[in-house]
C-alpha positions in Angstrom: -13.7 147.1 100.2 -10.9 144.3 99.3 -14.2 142.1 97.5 -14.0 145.3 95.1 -10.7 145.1 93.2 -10.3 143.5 90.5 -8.2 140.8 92.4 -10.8 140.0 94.9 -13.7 139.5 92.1 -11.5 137.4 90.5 -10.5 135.3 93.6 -14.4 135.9 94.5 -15.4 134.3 91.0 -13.0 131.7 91.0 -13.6 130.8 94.5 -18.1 130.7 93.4 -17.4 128.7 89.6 -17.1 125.0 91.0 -20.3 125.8 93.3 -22.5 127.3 90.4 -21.2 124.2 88.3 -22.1 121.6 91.4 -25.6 122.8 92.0 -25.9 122.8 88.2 -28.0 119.6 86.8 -28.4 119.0 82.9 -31.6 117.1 82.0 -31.6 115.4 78.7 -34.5 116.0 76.2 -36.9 113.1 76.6 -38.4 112.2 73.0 -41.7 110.2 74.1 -42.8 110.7 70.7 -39.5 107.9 69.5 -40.4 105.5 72.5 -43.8 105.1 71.8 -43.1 104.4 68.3 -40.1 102.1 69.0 -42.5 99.9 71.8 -45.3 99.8 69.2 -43.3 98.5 66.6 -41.8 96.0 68.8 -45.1 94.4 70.1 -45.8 94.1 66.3 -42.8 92.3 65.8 -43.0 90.4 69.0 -46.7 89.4 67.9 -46.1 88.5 64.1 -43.2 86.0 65.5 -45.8 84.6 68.0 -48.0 84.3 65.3 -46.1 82.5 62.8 -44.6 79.8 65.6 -48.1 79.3 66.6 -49.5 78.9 63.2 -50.0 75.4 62.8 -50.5 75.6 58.6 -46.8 76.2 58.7 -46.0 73.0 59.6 -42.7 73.5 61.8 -42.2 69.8 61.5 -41.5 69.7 58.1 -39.4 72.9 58.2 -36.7 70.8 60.3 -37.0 68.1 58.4 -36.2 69.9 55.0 -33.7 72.5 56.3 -30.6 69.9 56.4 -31.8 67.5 53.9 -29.6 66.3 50.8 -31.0 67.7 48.2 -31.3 71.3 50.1 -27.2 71.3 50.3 -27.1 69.8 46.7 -29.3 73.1 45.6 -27.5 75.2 47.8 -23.7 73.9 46.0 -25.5 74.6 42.9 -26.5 78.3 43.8 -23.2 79.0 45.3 -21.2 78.1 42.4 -23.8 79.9 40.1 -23.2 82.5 41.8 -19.4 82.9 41.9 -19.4 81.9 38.5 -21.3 84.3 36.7 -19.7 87.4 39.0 -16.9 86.5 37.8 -18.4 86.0 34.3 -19.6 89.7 34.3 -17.1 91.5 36.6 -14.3 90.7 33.5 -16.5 91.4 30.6 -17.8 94.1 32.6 -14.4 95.7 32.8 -14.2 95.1 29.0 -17.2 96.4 28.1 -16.8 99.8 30.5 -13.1 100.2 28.7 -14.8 99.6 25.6 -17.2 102.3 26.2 -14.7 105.0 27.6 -12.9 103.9 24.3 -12.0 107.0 21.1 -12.7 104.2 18.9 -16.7 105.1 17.5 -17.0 101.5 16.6 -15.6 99.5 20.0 -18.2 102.3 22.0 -21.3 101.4 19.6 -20.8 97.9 19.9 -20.4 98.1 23.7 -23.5 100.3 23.9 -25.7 97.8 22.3 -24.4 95.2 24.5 -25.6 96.7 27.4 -28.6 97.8 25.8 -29.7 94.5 24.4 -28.9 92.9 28.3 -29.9 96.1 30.5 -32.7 96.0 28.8 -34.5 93.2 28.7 -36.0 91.3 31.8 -33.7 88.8 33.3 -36.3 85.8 33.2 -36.7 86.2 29.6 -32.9 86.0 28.8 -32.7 82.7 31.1 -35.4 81.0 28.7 -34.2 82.2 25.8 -30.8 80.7 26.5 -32.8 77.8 28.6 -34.6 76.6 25.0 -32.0 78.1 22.5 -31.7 74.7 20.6 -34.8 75.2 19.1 -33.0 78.5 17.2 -30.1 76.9 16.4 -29.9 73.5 16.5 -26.1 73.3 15.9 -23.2 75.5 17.3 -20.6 75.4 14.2 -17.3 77.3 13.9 -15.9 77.8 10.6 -15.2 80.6 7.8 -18.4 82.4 7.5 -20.1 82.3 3.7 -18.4 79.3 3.1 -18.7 75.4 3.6 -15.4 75.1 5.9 -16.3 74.1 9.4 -13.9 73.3 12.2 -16.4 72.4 14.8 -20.0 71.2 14.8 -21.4 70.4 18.6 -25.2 69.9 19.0 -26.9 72.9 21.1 -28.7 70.9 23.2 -25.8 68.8 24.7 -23.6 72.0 25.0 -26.2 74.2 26.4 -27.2 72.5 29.8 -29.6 74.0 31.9 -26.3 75.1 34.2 -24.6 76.1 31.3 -27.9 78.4 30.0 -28.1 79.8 33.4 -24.7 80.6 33.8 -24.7 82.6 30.4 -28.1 84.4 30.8 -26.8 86.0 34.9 -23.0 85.8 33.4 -24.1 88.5 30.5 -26.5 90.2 32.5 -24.6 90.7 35.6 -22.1 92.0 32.8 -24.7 94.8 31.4 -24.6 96.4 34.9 -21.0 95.6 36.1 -20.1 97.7 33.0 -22.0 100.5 34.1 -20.8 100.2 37.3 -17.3 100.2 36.3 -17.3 103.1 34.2 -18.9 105.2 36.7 -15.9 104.1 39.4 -13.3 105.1 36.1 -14.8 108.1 35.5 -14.7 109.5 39.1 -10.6 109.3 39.0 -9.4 112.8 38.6 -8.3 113.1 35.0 -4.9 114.4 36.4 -4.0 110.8 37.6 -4.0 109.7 34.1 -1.7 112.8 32.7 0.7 112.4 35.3 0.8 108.6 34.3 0.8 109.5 30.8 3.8 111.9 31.6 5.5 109.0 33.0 5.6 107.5 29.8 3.1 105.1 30.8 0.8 102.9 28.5 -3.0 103.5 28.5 -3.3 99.6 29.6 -0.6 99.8 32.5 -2.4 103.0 33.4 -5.3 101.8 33.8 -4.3 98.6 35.6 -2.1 100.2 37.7 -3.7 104.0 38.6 -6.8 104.1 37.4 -8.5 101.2 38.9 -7.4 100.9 42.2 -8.5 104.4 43.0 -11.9 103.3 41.3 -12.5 100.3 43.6 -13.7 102.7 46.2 -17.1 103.6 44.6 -17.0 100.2 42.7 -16.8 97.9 45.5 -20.2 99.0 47.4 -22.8 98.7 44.7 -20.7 95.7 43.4 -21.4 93.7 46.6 -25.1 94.6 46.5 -24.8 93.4 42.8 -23.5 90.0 44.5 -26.6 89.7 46.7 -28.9 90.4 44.4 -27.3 87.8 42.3 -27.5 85.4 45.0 -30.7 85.6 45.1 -31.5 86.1 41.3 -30.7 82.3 41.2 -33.6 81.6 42.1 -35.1 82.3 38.7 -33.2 79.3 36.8 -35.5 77.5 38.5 -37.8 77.6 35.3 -35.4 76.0 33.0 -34.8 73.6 36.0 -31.3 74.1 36.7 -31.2 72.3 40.1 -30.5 74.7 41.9 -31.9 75.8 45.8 -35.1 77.1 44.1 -35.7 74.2 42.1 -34.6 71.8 44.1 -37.5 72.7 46.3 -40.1 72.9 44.3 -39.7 69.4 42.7 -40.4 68.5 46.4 -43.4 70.9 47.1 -44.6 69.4 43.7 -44.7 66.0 45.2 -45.5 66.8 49.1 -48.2 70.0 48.7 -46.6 71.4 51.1 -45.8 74.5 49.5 -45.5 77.1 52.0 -43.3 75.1 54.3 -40.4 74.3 51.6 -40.6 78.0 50.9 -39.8 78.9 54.3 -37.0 76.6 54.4 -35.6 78.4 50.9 -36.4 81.6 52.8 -34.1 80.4 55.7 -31.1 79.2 53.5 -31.5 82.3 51.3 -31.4 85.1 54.6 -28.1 82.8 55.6 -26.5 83.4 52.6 -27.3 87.0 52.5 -25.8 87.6 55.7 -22.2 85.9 55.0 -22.1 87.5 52.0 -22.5 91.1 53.5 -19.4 91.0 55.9 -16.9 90.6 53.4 -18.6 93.9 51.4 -18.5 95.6 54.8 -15.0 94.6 55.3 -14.3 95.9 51.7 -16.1 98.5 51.8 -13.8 99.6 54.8 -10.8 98.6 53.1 -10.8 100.6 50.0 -12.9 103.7 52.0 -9.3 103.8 54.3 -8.5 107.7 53.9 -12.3 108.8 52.8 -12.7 110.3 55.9 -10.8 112.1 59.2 -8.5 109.7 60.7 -9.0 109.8 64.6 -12.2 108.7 64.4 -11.3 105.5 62.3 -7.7 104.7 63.9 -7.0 102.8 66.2 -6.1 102.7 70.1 -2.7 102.3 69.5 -2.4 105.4 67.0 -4.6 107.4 69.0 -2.3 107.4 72.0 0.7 108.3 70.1 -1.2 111.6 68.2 -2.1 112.3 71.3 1.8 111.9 72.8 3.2 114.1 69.9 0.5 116.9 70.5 1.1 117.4 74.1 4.9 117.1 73.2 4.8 120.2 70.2 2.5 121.8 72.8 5.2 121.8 75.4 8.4 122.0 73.6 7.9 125.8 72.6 6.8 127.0 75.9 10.3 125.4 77.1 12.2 126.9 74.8 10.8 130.4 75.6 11.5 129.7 79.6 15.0 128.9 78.7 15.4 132.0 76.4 14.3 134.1 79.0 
């Protein structure tokens, strides 16, 4: 009869809980369906990569030979600084352009529209050959008073506008077209209270943008900025046609004299996939940097902060059931 009051069924319960949890066994799900896919896909991979090391057309030989030659690195120094150059070429005019757009001046927005019309929308190797060949529009580059005969400087085209230098300006201003957009989107996604509370600060539209606005932008800025940096990397490749010397070019002037075509392309291939790669951990790194305070903290913090959140909860858990003993 003691098993039947409600102190024995709940020592009875207590005493049978840790056997119903021992002879209890959880089987995970199996997904055979995921497996299968994941082992077929990598016998694919595994027998393209035999494949292609066992293709003798390849030429593997002159792969090595090519991948740390001189004029690979001398290409590669010419991509690099292309590169760097004309991001920073169109992340400041991009900035100008985007503050140009946002502007309550008709005539700073119209222009600034056009701009990125004209850039956005025309194709990227047509703006490198125009700039490539534009001595044969103008043969001269003179600065003067316009409608008149005064001239302060008069510099042939074709001596100022190197292939570098016609590169440079056709990614510098196109890169610019979509920095801009990019930009204004990051600007625009800044509550509009941050800017009245500035303004009630008695603070300047410029200082409030330099100082308020954008650093709360350069969290949706930064990510499709660094893909804009990759794809600029490798966008390079297309000054090749006004012969820039560049990576790209570079190796076709030796595929031009070798035939061997597909081999120097693999070793571009190579040099281009290294790039790539460095250049996507300082975006990730960035990208974590600016995105601090996006989302929960525990998850993101560290060791060291996790361990004392944890300390202060178990001390406010404790301290008011202390307080009640002692008041009692």
């Amino acid at each position: 009869m003691a098993a039947l009051t409600p102190a024995g069924s709940l020592r009875g319960a207590q005493a049978t809980a840790p056997v119903a949890e021992k002879s209890l066994t959880v089987v995970p799900i199996r997904h055979w369906g995921r497996w299968l896919a994941a082992a077929a896909a990598l016998t694919a991979l595994v027998g393209l990569i035999g494949s292609l090391a066992g293709n003798e057309n390849l030429h593997w030989d002159i792969v090595g030979h090519y991948v740390f030659a001189d004029l690979v690195f001398d290409g590669l120094a010419t991509t690099l600084w292309l590169t760097a150059a004309a991001m920073a070429v169109g992340l400041g005019l991009g900035v100008l352009v985007a503050v140009m757009r946002l502007s309550s001046n008709p005539v700073l927005r119209v222009l600034a529209n056009a701009f990125v019309s004209v850039f956005r929308g025309t194709p990227l190797l047509v703006q490198i050959i125009f700039w490539g060949y534009a001595g044969a529009l103008y043969k001269h580059i003179l600065i003067g008073v316009p409608f008149t005969h005064i001239t302060f400087l008069d510099l042939d085209t074709n001596t100022v506008l190197t292939p570098a230098v016609a590169a440079l300006l056709a990614l510098g201003l196109n890169e610019a077209a979509y920095a801009s957009e990019i930009v204004r989107a990051g600007i625009q996604s800044v509550d509009a209270g941050q800017t009245e509370a500035a303004q009630s600060l008695g603070m300047r539209p410029a200082l409030t943008t330099r100082r308020i606005v954008l650093p709360q932008a350069m969290r949706v800025i930064i990510p499709p900025l660094g893909n804009e940096a990759i794809n600029m990397l490798k966008m390079t490749a297309l000054v090749s046609v006004i012969s820039a010397h560049d990576l790209m070019s570079n190796i076709q002037d030796v595929y031009a004299q070798n035939y061997q075509v597909v081999p120097m392309l693999v070793v571009a291939g190579i040099w281009y996939l290294i790039l790539v790669t460095a250049l996507g951990l300082p975006q990730s790194w960035l990208e974590r940097r600016y995105g601090r305070g996006s989302s929960p903290a525990t998850p993101a913090a560290g060791p060291l902060r996790r361990l004392v959140t944890g300390a202060v909860l178990r001390i406010s858990r404790t301290v008011p059931a202390a307080s009640t003993d002692t008041k009692g």
